[in-house]
N, CA and C atoms as an extended XYZ file, in Angstrom:
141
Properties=species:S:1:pos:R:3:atomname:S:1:resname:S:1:resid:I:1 pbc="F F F"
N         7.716       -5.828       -1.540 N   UNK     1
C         6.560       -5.180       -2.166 CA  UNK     1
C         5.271       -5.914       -1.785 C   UNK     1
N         5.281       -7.144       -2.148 N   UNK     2
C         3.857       -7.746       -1.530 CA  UNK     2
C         3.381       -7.789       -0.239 C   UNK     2
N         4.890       -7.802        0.682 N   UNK     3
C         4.463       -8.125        2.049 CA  UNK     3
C         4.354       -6.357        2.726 C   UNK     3
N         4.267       -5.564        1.441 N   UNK     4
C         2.921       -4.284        1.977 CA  UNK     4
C         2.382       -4.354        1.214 C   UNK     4
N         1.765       -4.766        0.411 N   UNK     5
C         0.294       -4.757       -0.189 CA  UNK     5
C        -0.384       -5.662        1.120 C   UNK     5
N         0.044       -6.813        1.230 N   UNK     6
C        -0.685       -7.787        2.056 CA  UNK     6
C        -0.902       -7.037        3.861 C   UNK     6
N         0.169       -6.292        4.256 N   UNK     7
C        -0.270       -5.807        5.325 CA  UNK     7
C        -1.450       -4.101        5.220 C   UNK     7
N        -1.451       -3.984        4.500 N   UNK     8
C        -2.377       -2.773        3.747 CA  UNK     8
C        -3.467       -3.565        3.809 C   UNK     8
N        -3.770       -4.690        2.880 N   UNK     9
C        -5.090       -5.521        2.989 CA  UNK     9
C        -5.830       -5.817        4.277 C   UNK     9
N        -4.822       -6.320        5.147 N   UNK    10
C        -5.187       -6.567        6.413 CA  UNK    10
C        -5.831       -5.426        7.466 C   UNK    10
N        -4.776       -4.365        7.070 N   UNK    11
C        -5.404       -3.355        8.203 CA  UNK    11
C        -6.718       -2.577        7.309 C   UNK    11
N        -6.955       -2.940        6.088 N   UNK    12
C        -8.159       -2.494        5.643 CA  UNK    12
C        -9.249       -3.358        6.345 C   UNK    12
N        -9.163       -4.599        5.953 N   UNK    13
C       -10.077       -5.558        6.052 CA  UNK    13
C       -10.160       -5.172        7.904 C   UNK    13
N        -9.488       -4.889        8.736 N   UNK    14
C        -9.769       -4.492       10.504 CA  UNK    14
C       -10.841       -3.190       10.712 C   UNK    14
N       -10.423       -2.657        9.399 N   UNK    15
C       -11.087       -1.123        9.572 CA  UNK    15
C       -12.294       -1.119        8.151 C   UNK    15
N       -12.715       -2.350        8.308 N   UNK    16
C       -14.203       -2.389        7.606 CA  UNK    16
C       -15.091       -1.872        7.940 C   UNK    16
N       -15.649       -1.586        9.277 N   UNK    17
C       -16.536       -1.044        9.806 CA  UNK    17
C       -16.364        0.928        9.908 C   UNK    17
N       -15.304        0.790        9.542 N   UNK    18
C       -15.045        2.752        9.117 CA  UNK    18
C       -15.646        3.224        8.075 C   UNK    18
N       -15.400        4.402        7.763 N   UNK    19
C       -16.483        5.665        6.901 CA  UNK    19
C       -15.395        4.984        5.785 C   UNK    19
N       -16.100        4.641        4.512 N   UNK    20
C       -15.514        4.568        3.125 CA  UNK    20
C       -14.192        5.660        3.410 C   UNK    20
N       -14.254        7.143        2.928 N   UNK    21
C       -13.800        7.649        3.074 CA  UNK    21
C       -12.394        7.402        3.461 C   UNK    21
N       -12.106        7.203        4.774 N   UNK    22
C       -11.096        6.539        5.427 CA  UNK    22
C       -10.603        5.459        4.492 C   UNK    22
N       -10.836        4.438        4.288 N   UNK    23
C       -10.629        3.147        3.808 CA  UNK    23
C       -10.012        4.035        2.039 C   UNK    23
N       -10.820        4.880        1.739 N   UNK    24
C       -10.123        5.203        0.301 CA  UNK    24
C        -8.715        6.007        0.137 C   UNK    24
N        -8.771        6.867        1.486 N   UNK    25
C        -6.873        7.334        1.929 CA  UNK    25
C        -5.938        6.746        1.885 C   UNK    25
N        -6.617        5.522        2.897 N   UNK    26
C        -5.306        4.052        3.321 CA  UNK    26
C        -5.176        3.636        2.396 C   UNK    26
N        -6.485        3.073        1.170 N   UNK    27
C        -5.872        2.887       -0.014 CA  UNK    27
C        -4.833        3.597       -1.138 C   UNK    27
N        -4.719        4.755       -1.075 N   UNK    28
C        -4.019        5.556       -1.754 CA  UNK    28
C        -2.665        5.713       -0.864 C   UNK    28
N        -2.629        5.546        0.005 N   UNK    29
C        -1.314        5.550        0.670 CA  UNK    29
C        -0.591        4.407        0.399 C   UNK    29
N        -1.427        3.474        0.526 N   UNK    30
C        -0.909        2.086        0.492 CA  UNK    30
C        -0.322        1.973       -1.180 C   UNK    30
N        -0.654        2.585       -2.581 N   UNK    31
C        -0.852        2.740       -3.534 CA  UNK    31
C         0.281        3.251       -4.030 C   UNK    31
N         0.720        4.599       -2.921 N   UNK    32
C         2.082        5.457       -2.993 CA  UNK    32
C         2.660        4.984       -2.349 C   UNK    32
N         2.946        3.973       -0.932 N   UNK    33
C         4.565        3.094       -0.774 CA  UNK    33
C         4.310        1.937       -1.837 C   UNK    33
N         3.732        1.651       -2.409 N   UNK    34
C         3.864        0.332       -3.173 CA  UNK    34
C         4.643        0.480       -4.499 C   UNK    34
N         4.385        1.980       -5.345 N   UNK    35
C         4.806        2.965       -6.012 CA  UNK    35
C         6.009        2.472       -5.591 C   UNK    35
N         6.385        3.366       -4.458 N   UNK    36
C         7.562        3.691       -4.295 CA  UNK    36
C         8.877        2.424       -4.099 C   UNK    36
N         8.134        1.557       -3.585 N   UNK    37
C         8.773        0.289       -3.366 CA  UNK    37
C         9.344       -0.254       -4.852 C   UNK    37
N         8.405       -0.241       -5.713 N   UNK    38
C         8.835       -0.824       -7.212 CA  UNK    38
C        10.085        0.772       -7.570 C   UNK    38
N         9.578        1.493       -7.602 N   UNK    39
C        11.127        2.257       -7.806 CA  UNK    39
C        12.159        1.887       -7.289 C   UNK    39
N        12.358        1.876       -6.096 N   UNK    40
C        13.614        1.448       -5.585 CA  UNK    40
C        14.374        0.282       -6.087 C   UNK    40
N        13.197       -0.854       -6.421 N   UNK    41
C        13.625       -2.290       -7.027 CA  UNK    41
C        14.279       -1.773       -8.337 C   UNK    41
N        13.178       -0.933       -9.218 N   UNK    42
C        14.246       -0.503      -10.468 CA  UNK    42
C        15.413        0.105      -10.530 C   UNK    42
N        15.120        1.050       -9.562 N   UNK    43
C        16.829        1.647       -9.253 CA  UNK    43
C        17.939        0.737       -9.182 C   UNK    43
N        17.448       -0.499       -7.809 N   UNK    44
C        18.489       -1.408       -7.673 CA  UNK    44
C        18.915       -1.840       -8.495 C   UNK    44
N        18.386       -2.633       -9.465 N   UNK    45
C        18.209       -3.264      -11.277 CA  UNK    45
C        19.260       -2.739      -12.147 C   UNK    45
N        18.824       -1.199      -12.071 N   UNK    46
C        19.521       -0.450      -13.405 CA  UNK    46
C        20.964       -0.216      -12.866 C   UNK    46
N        21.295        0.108      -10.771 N   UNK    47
C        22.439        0.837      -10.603 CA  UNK    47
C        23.868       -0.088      -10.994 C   UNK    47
């Protein structure tokens, strides 16, 4: 889980010089595998 938050950070921080816009997608993408990543951990947990 962290080691995609932390690569999300990075390719934000490369694409600083882009339209906000952009930068607020990647954030929301990045937002929904991170989501999704903690599900799976709970799944693993509970199965």
């Amino acid at each position: 889980m962290y080691y995609i938050i932390s690569k999300c950070l990075v390719f934000l921080h490369l694409r600083e010089r882009d339209v906000q816009a952009t930068n607020r997608e990647f954030t929301a993408l990045c937002l929904e595998k991170e989501e999704k990543a903690i599900e799976e951990e709970q799944w693993s947990a509970g199965a």
